[in-house]
C-alpha positions as CSV (number, residue, x, y, z in Angstrom):
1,X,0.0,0.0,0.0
2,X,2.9,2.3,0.9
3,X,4.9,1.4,-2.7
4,X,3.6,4.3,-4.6
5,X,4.3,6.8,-1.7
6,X,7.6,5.4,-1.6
7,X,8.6,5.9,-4.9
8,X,7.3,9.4,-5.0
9,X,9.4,9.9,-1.8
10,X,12.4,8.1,-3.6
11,X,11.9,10.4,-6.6
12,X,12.2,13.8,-4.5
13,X,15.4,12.2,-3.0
14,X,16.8,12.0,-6.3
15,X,17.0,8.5,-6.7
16,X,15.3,6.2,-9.6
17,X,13.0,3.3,-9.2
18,X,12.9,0.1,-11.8
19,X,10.6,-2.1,-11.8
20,X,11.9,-5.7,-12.5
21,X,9.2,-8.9,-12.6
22,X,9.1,-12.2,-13.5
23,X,4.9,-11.5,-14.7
24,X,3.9,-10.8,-18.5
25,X,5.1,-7.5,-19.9
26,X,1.7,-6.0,-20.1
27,X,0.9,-7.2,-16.2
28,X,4.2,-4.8,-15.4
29,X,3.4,-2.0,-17.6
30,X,-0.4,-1.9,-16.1
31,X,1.8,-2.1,-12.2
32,X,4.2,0.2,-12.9
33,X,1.8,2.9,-13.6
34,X,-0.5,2.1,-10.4
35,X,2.8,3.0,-9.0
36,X,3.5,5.6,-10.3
37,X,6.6,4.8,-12.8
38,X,6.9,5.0,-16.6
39,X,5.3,2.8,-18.6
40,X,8.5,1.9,-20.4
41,X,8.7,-2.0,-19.3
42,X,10.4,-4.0,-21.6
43,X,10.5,-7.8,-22.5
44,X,13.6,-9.4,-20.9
45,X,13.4,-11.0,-23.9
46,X,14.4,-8.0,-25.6
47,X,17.2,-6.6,-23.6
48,X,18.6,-10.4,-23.7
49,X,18.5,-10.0,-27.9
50,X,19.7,-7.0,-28.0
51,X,23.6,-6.6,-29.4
52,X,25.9,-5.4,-26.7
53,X,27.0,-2.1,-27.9
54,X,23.0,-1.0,-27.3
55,X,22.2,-3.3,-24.4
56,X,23.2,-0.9,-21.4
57,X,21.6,1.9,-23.3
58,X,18.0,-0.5,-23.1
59,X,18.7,-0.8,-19.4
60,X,19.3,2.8,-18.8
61,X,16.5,4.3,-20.3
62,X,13.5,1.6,-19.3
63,X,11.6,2.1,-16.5
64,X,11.4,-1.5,-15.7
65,X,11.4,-4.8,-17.3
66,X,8.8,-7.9,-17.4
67,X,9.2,-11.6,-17.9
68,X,13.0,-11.7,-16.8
69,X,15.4,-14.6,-15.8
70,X,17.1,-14.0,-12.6
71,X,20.1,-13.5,-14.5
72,X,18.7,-10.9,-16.5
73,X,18.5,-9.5,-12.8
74,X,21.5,-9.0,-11.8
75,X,23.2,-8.3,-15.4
76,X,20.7,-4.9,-14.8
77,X,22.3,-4.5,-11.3
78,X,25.6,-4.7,-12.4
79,X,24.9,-2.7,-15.8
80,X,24.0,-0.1,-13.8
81,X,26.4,-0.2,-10.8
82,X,29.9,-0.9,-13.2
83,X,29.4,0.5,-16.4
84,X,27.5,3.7,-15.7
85,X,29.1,4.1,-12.0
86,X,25.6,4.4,-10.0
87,X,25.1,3.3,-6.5
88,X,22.6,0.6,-7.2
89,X,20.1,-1.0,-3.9
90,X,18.0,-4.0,-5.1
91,X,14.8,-5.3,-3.3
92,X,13.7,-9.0,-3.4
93,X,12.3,-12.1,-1.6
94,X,12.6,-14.9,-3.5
95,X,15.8,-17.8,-4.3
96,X,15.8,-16.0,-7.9
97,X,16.9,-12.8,-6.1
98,X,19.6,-13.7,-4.7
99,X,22.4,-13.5,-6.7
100,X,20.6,-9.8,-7.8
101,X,20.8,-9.2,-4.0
102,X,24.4,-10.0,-4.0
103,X,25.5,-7.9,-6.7
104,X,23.7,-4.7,-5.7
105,X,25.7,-2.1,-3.4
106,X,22.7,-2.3,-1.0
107,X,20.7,-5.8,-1.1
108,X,17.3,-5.2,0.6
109,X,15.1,-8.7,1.1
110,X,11.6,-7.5,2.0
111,X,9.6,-8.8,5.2
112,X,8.5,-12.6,4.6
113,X,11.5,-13.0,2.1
114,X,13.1,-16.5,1.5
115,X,16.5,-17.3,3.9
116,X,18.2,-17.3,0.4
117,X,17.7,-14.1,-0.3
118,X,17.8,-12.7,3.7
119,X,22.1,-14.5,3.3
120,X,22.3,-12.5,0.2
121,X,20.8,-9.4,1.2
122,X,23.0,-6.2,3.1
123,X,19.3,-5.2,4.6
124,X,16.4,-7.2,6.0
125,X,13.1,-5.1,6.5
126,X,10.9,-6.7,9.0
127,X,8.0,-5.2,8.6
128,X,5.4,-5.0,5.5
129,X,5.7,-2.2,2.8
130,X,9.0,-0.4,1.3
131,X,8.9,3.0,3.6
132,X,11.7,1.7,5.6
133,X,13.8,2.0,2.6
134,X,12.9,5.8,2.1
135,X,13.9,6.1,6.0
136,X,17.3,4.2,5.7
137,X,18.2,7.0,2.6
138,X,17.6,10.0,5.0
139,X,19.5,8.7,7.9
140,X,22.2,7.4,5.9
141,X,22.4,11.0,4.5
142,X,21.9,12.6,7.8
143,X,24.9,10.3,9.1
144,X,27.2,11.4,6.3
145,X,26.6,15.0,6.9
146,X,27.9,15.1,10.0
147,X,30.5,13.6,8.9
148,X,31.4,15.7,6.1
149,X,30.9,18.7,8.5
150,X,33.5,17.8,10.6
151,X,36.0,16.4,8.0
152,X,35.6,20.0,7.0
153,X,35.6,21.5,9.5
154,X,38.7,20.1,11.4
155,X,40.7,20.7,8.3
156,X,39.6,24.3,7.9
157,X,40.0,25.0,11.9
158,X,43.7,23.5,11.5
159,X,44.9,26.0,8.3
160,X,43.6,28.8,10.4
161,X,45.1,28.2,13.5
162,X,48.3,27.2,11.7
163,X,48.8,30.3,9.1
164,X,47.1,32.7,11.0
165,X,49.8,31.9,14.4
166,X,52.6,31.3,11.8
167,X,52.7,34.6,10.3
168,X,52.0,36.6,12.9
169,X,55.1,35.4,15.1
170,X,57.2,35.7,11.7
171,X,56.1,39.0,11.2
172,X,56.3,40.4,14.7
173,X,57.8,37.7,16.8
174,X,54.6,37.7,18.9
175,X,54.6,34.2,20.3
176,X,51.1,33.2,22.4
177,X,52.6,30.7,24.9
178,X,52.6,27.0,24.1
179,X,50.7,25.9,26.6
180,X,47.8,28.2,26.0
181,X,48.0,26.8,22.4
182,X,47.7,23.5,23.6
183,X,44.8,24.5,25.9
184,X,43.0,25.7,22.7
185,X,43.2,23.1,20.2
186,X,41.9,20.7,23.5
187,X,39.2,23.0,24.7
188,X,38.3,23.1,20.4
189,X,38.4,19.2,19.8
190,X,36.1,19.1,23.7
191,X,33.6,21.5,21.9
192,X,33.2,19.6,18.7
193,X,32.3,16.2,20.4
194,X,28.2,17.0,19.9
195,X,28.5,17.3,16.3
196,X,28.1,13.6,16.4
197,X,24.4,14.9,17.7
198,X,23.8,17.5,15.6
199,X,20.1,18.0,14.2
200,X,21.5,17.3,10.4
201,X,18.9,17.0,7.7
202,X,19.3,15.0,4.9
203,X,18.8,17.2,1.0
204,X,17.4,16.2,-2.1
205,X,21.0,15.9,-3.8
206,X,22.9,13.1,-2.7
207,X,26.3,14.7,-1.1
208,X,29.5,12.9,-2.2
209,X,32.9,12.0,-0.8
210,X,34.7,13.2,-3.3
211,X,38.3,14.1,-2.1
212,X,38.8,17.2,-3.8
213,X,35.8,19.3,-2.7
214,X,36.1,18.6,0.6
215,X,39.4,19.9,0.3
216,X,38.3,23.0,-1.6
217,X,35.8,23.4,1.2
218,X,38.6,23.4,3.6
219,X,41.1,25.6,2.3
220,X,38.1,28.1,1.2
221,X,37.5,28.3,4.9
222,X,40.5,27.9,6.4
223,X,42.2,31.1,3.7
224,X,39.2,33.4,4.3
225,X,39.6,33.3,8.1
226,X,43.0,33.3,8.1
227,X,43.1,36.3,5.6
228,X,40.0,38.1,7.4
229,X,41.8,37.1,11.0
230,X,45.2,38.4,9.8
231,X,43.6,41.7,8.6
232,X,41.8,42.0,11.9
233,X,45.0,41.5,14.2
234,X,46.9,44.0,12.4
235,X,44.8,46.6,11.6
236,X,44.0,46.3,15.6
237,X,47.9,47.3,15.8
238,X,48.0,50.2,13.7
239,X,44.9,51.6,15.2
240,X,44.9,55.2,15.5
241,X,43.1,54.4,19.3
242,X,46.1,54.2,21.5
243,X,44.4,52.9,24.3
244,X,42.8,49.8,22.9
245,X,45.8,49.0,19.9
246,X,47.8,46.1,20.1
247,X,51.4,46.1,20.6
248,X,52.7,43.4,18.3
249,X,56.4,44.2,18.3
250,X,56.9,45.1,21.8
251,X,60.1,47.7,23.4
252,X,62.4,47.3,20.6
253,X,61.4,44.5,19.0
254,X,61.6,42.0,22.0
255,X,57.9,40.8,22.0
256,X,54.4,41.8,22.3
257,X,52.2,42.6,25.1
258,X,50.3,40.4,26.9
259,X,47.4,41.6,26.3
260,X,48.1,41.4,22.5
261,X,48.8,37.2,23.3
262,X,45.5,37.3,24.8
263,X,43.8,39.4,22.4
264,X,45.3,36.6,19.6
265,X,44.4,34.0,21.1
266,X,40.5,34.9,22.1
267,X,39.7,35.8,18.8
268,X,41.4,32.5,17.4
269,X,38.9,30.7,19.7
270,X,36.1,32.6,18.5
271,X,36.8,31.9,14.8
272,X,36.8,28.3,14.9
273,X,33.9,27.7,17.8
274,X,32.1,30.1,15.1
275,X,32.9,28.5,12.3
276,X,31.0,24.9,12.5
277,X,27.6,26.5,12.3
278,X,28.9,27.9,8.6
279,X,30.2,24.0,7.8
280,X,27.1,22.3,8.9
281,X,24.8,24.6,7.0
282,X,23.7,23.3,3.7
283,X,22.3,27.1,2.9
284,X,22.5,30.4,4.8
285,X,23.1,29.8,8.1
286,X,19.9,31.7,9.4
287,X,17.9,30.0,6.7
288,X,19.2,26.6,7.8
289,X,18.1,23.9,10.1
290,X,19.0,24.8,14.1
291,X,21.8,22.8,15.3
292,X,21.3,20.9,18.3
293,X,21.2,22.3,21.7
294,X,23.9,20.6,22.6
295,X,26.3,22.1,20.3
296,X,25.1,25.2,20.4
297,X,25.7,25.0,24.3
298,X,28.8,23.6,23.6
299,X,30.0,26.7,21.2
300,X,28.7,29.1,23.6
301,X,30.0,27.6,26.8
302,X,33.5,27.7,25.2
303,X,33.3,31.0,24.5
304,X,32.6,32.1,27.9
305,X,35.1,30.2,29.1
306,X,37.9,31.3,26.3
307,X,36.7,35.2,27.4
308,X,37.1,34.3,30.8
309,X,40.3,33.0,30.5
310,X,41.9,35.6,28.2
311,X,40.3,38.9,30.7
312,X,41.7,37.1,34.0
313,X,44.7,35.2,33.3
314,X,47.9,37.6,34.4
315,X,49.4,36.7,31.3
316,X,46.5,37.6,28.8
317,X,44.8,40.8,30.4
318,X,42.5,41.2,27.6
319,X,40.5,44.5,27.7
320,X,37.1,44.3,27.8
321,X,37.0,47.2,25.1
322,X,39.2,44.8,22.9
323,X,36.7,41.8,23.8
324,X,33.9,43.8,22.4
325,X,35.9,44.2,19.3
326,X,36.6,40.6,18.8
327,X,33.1,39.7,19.1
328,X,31.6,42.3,16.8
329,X,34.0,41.5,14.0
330,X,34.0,38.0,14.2
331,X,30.2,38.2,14.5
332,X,30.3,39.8,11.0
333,X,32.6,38.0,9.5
334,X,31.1,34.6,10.4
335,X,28.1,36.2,8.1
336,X,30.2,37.1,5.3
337,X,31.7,34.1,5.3
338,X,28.7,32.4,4.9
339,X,27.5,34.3,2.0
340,X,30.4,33.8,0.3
341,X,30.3,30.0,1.4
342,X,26.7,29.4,-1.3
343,X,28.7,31.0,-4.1
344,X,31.9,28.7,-3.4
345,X,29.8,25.7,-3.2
346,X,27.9,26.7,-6.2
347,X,30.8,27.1,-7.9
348,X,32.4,23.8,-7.3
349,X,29.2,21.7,-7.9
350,X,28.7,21.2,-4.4
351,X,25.2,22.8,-4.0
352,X,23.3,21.1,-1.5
353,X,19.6,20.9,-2.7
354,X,16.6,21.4,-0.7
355,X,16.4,20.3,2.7
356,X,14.3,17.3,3.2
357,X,12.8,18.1,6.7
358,X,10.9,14.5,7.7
359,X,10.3,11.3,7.4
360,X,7.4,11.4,5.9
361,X,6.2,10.3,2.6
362,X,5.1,12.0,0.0
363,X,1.8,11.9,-1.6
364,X,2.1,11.1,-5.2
365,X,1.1,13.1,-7.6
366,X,-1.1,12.3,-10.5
367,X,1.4,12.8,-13.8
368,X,1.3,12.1,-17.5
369,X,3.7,10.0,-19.3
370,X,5.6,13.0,-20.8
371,X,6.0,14.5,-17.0
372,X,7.1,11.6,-15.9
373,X,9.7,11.3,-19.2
374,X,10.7,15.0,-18.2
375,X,11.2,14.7,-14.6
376,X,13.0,11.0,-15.2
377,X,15.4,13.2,-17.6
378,X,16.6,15.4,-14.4
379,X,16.9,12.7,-11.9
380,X,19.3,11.1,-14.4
381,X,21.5,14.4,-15.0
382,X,21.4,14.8,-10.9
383,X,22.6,10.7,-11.3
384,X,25.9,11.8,-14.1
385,X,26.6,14.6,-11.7
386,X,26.5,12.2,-8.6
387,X,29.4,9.8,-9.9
388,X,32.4,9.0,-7.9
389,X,34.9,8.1,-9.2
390,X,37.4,5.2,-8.4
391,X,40.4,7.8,-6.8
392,X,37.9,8.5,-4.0
């Protein structure tokens, strides 16, 4: 009863349904449509006929095929997963499924399914109906965004810690003490710990672990901070405002001021604590899905404790003045950031797509053959784009 809901659901998710059956070609054409697929069953006598340079063409455009062997089964499975690259998830019950089961990526043996299939199958569902499957998708994809997050993230939070400290002692010899470094990348790795929990929604476009955007990702965060942090710690030290400036070189070139070790190192907190809700955000951050309270109360409670630390600690002395500083411009920045963040993604093909905010199935839609053809045609582009390839 659920199939049809399902498949709608599938279809907003971005991933294709084909029907395969062992029943007469006209018995799957007349159940492919109360389900709401293409009507484009073919024979399995006809892809079996067909010559091999037009075969995995046949595969690739039907919508299903009728009267198959359970070879014919998994040749489409492995058609589809080898030749054109897709991740491929078959569902069956029967001893003619297995070997089908076995070559998908994902095997799924439906409730009541034979133990031959079950042994073959990556996933059992226990229950009657197919919405499971729809389910398993979004928490897969909920899973791996917290994962990419924080692959991200971590990288980006280690180039801007690294270039930004680097420079600035190369520049001006301003060292902030080892320890307190060390007391920062712990109190930073501490923070990040509820990520694992954060309220992560799955989108419409599959997201992929390709090697080479997440590293784009990184250094686009990790050079922007640095650059903006950079700009911000120096221009504090030619500031016209003698009271609040930083004193980066020191008497003669023999050090800065503590409160310019503090000031450095407070704001270097306040970038990377900031920076996760950026990562994590599939769109604008204040058009996104809330993080979870416990890592916003883990950001926040950092924070205090970082301010804390840098205004009473003898060898920090941060102004309160200069605090207020920090906070303003890293507040600002963080939104810039983010703006520029869409435009980055866009321009390396990792756009996101929309949100998917439940669980819930769709309710299919009434639709002709041609919308059907049409909307079949942009799945399959969002399927070319989707390809990883073997060096990740």
């Amino acid at each position: 009863e659920d199939t049809p809901a399902t498949i709608e659901s599938l279809h907003h998710a971005n991933i294709s349904v084909k029907m395969i059956t062992g029943d007469h070609a006209n018995v799957g054409k007349e159940t492919s449509r109360l389900i709401g697929l293409g009507t484009n069953v073919l024979p399995g006598e006809e892809m079996r006929n067909a010559p091999s340079e037009t075969k995995n063409d046949i595969i690739w455009n039907a919508d299903g095929f009728a009267a198959v062997l359970p070879s014919d089964k998994r040749e489409i499975v492995l058609v589809l997963r080898n030749h054109f690259g897709l991740v491929t998830g078959m569902t069956g019950d029967g001893v003619n499924d297995a070997a089908a089961l076995s070559a998908a990526q994902v095997g799924i043996a439906v409730a009541g399914a034979t133990d031959a299939a079950k042994n073959a199958a990556d996933l059992i569902l226990t229950e009657e109906g197919l919405s499971p499957i729809y389910g398993a998708v979004l928490e897969s994809r909920r899973i791996f965004a917290r994962i990419k997050a924080y692959v991200v993230y971590r990288v980006a939070a280690s180039i801007v810690l690294v270039l930004t400290l680097s420079i600035v002692i190369f520049v001006t010899s301003c060292a902030v003490d080892s320890l307190m470094i060390i007391i920062l990348a712990l109190i930073n790795d501490v923070s990040m710990i509820p990520v694992a929990y954060d309220n992560a929604k799955a989108t419409t476009k599959p997201q992929l672990p390709v090697a080479k955007t997440l590293v784009l990702q990184s250094l686009f965060y990790g050079l922007v901070q640095a650059g903006l942090s950079l700009m911000f710690i120096f221009s504090m030290a030619y500031s016209k405002n003698d009271e609040y400036a930083l004193d980066l070189y020191g008497p003669n070139n023999e050090g800065c001021s503590n409160e310019s070790k503090g000031f450095i190192w407070f704001h270097l907190v306040m970038v990377t604590e900031l920076m996760i809700f950026s990562v994590r955000a599939p769109r604008f951050v204040l058009l996104s899905p809330l993080p979870s309270m416990y890592l916003v109360g883990s950001v926040f409670l950092t924070l205090i404790l970082g301010g804390l630390l840098a205004c009473l600690l003898p060898n920090f002395g941060l102004h309160g003045a200069n605090l207020g500083f920090i906070i303003l411009f890293n507040v600002a920045s963080f939104i810039v950031v983010d703006l520029m963040k869409l435009q980055f993604r866009k321009m390396i093909g990792e756009e996101p797509g929309d949100v998917i905010d439940n669980d819930e199935l769709l309710t299919p839609k009434t639709r002709t053959e041609t919308q059907k053809t049409v909307e079949k045609g942009e799945r399959y582009r969002t399927h070319r784009e989707s390809i990883v390839g073997e060096a990740d």
